[in-house]
N, C-alpha and C positions, 0 to 999 in steps of 0.2 A: 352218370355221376354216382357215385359211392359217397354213401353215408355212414359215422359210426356215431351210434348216442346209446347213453345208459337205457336199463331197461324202462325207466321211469318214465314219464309222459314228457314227448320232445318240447313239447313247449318250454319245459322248465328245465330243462337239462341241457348241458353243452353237448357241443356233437361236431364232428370233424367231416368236409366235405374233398371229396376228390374231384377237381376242374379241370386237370391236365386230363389227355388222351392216354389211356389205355391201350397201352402199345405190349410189344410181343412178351410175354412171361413176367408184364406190370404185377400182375396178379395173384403173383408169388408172392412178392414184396407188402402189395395194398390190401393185405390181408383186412379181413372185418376185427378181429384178434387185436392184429397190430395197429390199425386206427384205433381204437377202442384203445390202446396204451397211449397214441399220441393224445387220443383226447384228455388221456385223463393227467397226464403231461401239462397239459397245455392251462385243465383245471384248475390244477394246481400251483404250476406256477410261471403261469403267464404275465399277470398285476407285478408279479416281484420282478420281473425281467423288465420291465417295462418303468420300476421302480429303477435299477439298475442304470439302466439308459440315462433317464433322468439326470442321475448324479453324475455320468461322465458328461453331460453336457455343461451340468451347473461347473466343472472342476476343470472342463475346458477354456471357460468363459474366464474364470479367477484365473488362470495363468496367463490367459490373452490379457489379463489388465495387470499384470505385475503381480500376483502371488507367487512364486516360486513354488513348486512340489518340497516337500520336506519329512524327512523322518517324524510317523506320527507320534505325540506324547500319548493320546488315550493308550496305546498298544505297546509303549513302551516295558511294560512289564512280561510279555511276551516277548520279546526279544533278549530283555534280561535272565528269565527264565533259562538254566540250562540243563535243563532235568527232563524236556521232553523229547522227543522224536518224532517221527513218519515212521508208516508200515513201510517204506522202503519196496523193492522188487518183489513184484509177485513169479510165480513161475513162467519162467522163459526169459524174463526180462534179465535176471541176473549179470549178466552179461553182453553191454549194447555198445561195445568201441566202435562199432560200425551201423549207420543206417540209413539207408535209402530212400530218398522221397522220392514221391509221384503220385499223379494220377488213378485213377479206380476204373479203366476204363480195361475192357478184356485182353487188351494184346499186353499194356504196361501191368498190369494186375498181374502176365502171366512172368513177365519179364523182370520185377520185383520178387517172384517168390523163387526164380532161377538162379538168382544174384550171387548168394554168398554170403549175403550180407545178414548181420545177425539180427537186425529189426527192420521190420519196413513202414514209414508212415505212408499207412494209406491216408491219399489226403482228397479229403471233400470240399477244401477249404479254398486258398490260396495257388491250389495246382491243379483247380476243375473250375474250368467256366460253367457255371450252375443254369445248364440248360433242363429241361425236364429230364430228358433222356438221359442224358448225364448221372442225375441226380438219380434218380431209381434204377439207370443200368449199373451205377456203380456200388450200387446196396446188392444187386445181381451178381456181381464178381466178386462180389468177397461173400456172398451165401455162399457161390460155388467152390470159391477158393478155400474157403474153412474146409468144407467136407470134401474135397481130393476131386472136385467134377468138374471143374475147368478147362474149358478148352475153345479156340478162335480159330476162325480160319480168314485170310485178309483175303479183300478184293481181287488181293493176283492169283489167290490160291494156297496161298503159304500159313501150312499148317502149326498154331502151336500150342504147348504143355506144357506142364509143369513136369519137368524131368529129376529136379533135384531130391537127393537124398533127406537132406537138411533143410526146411522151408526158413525162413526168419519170421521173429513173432510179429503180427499183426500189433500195430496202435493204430487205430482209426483216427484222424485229425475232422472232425464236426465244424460247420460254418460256424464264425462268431456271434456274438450275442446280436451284434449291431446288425444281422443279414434276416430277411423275411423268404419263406417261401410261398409267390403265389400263386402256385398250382392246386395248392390245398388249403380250404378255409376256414377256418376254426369259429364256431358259432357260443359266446361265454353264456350263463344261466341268466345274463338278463338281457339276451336277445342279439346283444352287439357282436358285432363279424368283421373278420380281418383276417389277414396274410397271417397264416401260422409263420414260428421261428424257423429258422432255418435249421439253427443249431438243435430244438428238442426234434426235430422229424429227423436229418441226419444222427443223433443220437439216440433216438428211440426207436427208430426201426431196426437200425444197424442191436442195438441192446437187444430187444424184442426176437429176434430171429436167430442170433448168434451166439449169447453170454452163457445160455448151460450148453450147447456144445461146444463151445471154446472152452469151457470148465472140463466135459466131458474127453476130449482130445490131452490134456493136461494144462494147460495156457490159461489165458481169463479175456475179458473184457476188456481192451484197452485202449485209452484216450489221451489224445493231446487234445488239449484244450490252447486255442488259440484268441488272443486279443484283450483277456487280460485286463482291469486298468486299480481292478483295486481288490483286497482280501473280502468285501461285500459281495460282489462277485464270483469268487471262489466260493463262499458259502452257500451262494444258491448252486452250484454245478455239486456239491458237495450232498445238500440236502436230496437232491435229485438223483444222484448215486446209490444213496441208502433207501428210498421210495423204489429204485428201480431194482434193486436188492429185495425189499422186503415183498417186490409183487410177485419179481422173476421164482421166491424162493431159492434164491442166494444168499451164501452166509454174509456175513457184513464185513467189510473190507476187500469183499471176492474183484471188485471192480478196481483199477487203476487206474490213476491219472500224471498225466505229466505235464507240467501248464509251462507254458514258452514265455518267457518275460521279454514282452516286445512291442513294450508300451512305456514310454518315460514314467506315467504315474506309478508304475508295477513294481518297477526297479526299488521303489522306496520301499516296498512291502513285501520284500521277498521270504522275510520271516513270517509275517504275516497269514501270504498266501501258505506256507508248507501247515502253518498250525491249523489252519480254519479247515483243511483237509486232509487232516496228518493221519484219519483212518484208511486213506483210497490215494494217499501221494506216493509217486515213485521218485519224481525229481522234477527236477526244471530244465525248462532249453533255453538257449540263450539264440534268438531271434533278431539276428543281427538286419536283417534287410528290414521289416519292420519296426523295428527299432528306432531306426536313422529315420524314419517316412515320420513316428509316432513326436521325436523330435521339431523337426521341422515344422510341422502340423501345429503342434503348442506351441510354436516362438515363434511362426511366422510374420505377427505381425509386431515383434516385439524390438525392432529395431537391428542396423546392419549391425551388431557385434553376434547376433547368433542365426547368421545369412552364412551356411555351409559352403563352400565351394565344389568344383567340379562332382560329381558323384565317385568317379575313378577315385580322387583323392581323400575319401572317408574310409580310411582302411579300418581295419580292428587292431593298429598301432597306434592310433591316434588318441592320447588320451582319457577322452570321457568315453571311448571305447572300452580301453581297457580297466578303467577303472571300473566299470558294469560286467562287466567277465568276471573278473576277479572278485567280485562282491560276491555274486554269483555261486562261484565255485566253493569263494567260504562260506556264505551262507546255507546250501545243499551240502557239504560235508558235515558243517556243526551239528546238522539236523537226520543225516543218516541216508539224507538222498542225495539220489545221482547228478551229477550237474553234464549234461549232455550241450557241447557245442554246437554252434550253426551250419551252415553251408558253403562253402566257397564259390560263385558262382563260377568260376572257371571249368569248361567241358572240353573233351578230346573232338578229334574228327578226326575218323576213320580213313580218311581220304588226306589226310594232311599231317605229313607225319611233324613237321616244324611246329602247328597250332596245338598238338597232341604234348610235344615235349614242353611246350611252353605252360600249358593247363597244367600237366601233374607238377610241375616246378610251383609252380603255385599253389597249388592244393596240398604238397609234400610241406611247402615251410606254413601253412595255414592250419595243418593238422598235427606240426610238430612244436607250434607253438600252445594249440590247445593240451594236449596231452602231456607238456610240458608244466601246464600254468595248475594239471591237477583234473580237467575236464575227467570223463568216465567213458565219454564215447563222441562222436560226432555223427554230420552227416554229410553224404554227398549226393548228387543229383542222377550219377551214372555209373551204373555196372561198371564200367571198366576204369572206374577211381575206386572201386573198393579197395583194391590190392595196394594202392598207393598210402590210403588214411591209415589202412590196418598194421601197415610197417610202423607208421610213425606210433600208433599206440600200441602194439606189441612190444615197441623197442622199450617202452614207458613200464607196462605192465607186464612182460612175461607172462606168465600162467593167471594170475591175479583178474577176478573179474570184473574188478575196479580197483579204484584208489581212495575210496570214502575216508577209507585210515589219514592221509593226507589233508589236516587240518587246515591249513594257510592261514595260523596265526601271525603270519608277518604281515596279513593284507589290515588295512586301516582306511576305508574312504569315506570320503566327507559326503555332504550334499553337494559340495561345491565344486567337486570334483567331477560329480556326476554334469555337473551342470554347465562345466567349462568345456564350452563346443569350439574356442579360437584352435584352428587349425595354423593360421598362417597362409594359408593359398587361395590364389586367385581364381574367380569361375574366369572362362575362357569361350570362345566364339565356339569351339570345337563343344566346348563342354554340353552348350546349348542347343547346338544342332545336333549331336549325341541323344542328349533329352528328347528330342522332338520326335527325330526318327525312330528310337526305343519305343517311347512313350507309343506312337502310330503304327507302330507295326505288333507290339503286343497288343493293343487294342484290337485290331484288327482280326488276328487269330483266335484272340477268345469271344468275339463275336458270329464266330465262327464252330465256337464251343470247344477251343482250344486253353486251356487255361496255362498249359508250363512250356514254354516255346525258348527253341535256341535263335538265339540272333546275336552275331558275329563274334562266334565263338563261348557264348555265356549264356549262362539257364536264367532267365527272365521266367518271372511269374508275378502273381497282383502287389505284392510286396514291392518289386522293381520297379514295376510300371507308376506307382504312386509315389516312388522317390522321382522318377521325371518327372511329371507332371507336376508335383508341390513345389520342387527347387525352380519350378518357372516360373510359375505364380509366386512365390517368395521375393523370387529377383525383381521380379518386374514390381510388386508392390511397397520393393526396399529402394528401389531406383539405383540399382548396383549396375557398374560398368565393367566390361569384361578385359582381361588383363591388355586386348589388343587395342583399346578407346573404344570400343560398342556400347551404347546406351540400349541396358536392354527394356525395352517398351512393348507394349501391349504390340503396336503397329509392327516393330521390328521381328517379333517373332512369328506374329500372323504370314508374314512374309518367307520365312523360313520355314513355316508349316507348309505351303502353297507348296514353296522348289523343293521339299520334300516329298510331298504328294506326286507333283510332277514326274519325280525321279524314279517314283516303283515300277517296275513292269508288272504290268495290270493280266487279270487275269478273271474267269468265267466266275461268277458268283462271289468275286473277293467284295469285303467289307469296307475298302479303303475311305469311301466317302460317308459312311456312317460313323469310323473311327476319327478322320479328322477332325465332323462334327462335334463330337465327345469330346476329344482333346482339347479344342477350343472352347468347349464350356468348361472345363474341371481346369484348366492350368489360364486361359487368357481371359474369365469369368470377374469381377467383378466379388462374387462371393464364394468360398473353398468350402466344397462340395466334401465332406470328413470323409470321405470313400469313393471313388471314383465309378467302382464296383456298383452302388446300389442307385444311382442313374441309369448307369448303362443298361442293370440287370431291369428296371420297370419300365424303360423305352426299347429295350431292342431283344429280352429274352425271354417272356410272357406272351405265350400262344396267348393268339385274338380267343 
């Protein structure tokens, strides 16, 4: 076990312990240096994180009894305000019409920086099942990746590198506020001990090892910040910016962030958040899958008029869709930053030349509508969509390495508009057994420490997985009937989980029966579990 405490006497001083196993070149990573910055991380602002939680619960609570989210008055003078700005793009980021999500793991780490693609989120978040290994191998692949040392060789033998001329900038994406890690244990000055954050260990070690050579290479420090619910929140990532600046001996603004609005409360505060971090912001993403989950979550039990239908059927045409885009994109213009689109989850197969044409048809009119609406760049899930997104915003911008100039003085949305979820469509028998199977079979792969999985032709990650799962519980505790007369009930889906089980072809060390379990607590439960993620991760991914 690895210890880091001030030099002061342990009893009074916090100190950060290492629980996980020490596995091959941990060691790199778990430096005494680098605990010694998470601890003091954690110092100082752990009580305010924890502060933070608090009020997204209290403000979950008012919405579940009829408060509406709403434009805040205290802040309305900041919104009014139009005199200030964000630092906007640090070096590299300048230009991001394109960017690549995944994993941090060696082969996708190598396969991200081969891409083409002009930024890559490496993501810790959403696209890594947070196993230990995970976790500290993928702090591994991007030490190696910064400094040109990268390289994997797979099980069959098959060797690979980083061959490209042009790498894309690194934004590292950090777990949420809401995620613990408990492989390491944080000990505060009056004795009490608990799961450090996810989010300051993923961002303080990644900081800690990489920020003055990524300064040194030309580039910086960069962050998406995910999950979002309110500009209190960005202040604390904010304040922790400038501490990890003034330790690193960084100038102040050297670090960037780009915070993904994809959380209904966020949306209100989109001015908000760019002010509260307008030294260290680059822009905003519009987080469309968690968005819809973050929806749902707050209205679920608010009666059938805001009971969404099929999941297929929540496109980003659909009203309070776009009415959150387009806020978006005027709000990050007014203010000098970038407003970076989502994901389309449609993917090619190699093997299948019809599922291939039909993915970029979709992704071609998903990225020619954002680049259209004024966005600055987007993203896609796979190499071989870059060529597709990058036509549609090349055709937009030409040479130009955004469209910040692009005011969208014509946009005007309400709160109401935000909040008007009637689609018009019916969930359907198909819809639910869709849910089921999605929901059990991405369960099952990131139990397995898979966190960004294709299944049937689309990039499913925790974001997906939590829109199945909540639209079942939603249904079933709305007592909605599916458009063919199905009463959907607790018992009826239980039953469709089973013939779904049934139906996998099973295989040597799969997870299937630990995923069912799961999904039948988080979606056929009794009470909705805010993340599906932090059950799973304190029952099934916590070495004994």
């Amino acid at each position: 076990m690895q210890t880091a405490t001030p030099a002061q006497d342990r009893t009074r001083s916090p100190r950060m312990e290492v629980l996980g196993p020490q596995l091959d070149r941990f060691d790199e990573i778990l430096t005494p240096e680098a605990l010694q910055f998470l601890t003091e991380l954690h110092h100082r602002f752990a009580s305010t994180r924890h502060e933070r939680l608090a009020d997204r619960q209290r403000r979950r609570y008012e919405i579940g009894n009829g408060r509406d989210p709403k434009f805040r008055e205290d802040t309305r003078q900041i919104r009014e305000d139009a005199n200030w700005k964000v630092a906007g793009a640090g070096p590299g980021l300048e230009d991001r019409r394109v960017e690549i999500t995944g994993p941090t793991d060696p082969k996708m780490t190598i396969n991200a920086m081969n891409s083409g693609a002009r930024v890559w989120l490496a993501d810790q978040e959403d696209a890594t099942s947070p196993t230990w290994r995970n976790v500290i191998g993928g702090q591994l692949s991007l030490f190696d990746a910064i400094r040109e040392q990268l390289s994997f060789t797979s099980p069959e033998g098959k060797e690979y590198r980083v061959t490209a001329e042009r790498t894309p900038t690194i934004v590292m994406r950090p777990r949420g506020w809401h995620l613990v890690e408990k492989h390491i244990r944080f000990t505060d000055v009056q004795g009490q001990s608990g799961a450090a954050s996810g989010s300051l260990v993923d961002f303080g070690l990644y900081a800690f090892h990489n920020a003055r050579e990524l300064v040194a290479r030309g580039r910086g420090p960069y962050f998406y910040i995910a999950k979002l619910e309110s500009s209190e929140e960005a202040k604390l990532w904010d304040d922790i910016f400038t501490f990890t600046e003034q330790t690193l001996g960084l100038a102040h603004g050297t670090i960037r962030a780009t915070v993904l609005i994809e959380t209904l409360p966020a949306a209100f505060e989109m001015e908000e958040i760019l002010y509260v971090m307008r030294d260290h912001i680059a822009g905003l993403n519009a987080g469309r899958w968690d968005y819809i989950f973050s929806i749902i979550k707050n209205y679920r039990g608010r009666g059938a008029r805001f009971v969404l239908p099929d999941r297929s059927e929540v496109t980003m045409t659909v009203p309070f869709m776009r009415a959150y885009t387009e806020l978006l994109v005027k709000t990050c213009h007014k203010r000098g930053a970038h407003a970076i689109g989502g994901m389309s989850a449609f993917i090619p197969n190699r093997r299948d030349p019809e599922v291939t044409a039909r993915a970029e048809e979709k992704v071609r009119a998903d990225k020619n509508r954002e680049a259209n609406d004024g966005f600055d760049g987007t993203w896609v899930a796979h190499p071989d969509l870059i060529s597709v997104a990058q036509a549609e915003f090349d055709a937009v911008l030409g040479d130009r390495p955004n469209q910040i100039e692009r005011q969208r003085d014509d946009v005007h949305v309400t709160a109401a508009e935000l909040l008007d979820v009637h689609i018009g469509r019916d969930v359907t028998d198909a819809g639910v057994r869709d849910n089921v199977s999605i929901g059990l079979r991405y369960i099952e792969a990131w139990l397995r420490g898979l966190g960004a999985v294709a299944i049937d032709n689309l990039m499913e990650d925790a974001a997906t997985a939590e829109i199945s799962r909540s639209q079942i519980w939603q249904w079933i505790h709305q007592d909605q009937t599916t458009a063919e007369g199905t009463r959907i009930t607790r018992e009826w889906v239980a039953e469709v989980l089973q013939e779904t089980l049934d139906s996998f072809e099973r295989f040597e060390g799969d997870r299937y029966n630990d995923a069912a379990e799961l999904f039948a607590d988080v979606a056929l439960g009794d009470d909705f579990p805010t993340f599906l993620t932090v059950p799973a991760y304190s029952r099934y991914l916590v070495d004994a």
